[in-house]
N, C-alpha and C positions, 0 to 999 in steps of 0.2 A: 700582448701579442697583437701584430697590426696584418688584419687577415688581408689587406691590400699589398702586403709587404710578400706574400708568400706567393711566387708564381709556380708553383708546381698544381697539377691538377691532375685526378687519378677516373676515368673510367672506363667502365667495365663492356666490352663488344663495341665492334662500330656498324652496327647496324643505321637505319634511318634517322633516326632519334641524335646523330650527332652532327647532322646538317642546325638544327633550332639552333644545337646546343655550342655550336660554333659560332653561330651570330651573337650570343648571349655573352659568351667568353670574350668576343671581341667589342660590345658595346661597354663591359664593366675593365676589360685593358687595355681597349687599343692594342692596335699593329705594333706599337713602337717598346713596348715593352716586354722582351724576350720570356714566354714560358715554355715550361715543359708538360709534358702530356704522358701520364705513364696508363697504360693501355691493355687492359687484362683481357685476353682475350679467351671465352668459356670453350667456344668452340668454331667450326668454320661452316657452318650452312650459311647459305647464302644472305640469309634476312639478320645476319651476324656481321658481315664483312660488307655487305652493299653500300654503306653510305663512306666509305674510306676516301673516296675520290670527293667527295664533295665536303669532308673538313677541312673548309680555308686556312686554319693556323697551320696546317702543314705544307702550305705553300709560302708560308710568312718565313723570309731569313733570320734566324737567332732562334726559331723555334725548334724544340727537341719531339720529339714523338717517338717515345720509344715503348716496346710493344713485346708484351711478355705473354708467353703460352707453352705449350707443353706437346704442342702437334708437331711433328715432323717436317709436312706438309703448312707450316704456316706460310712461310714467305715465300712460297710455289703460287698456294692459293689464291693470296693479293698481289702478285703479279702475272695469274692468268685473270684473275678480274679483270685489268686494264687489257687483253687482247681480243680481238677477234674472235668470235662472232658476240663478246660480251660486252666492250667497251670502245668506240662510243656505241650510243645506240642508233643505229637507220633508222629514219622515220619515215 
């Protein structure tokens, strides 16, 4: 098995922790090589969902992120993240 070979990659919340872990995934594949990203998500407080805006592979074209949970309110959640009075931030 050529674990270079496998671009799929699974973790759990996108809390802070996937800001590192995004520069990490991209130092060991490069932009240029399409992965997926499956995304469990445990639950939606905030220090769960805060770092979504800041994993680069999901701005990358070929990449998948797709994002499994059981709340209702998932995709409500991460798209009031990005509004007003929560994203961007005023300094």
């Amino acid at each position: 098995w050529d674990a270079d070979a496998v671009h799929e990659h699974i973790i759990l919340d996108l809390g802070s922790g996937v800001r590192p872990l995004a520069g990490a995934k991209l130092a060991k594949y490069g932009a240029g090589k399409p992965q997926t990203y499956h995304v469990f998500m445990s639950h939606l407080h905030w220090d769960h969902i805060m770092g979504f805006p800041f994993f680069t592979p999901a701005y990358i074209p070929g990449n998948r992120i797709i994002i499994y949970g059981c709340h209702t309110e998932l995709e409500a959640a991460l798209r009031r993240q990005q509004e007003p009075i929560s994203f961007p931030a005023a300094f």
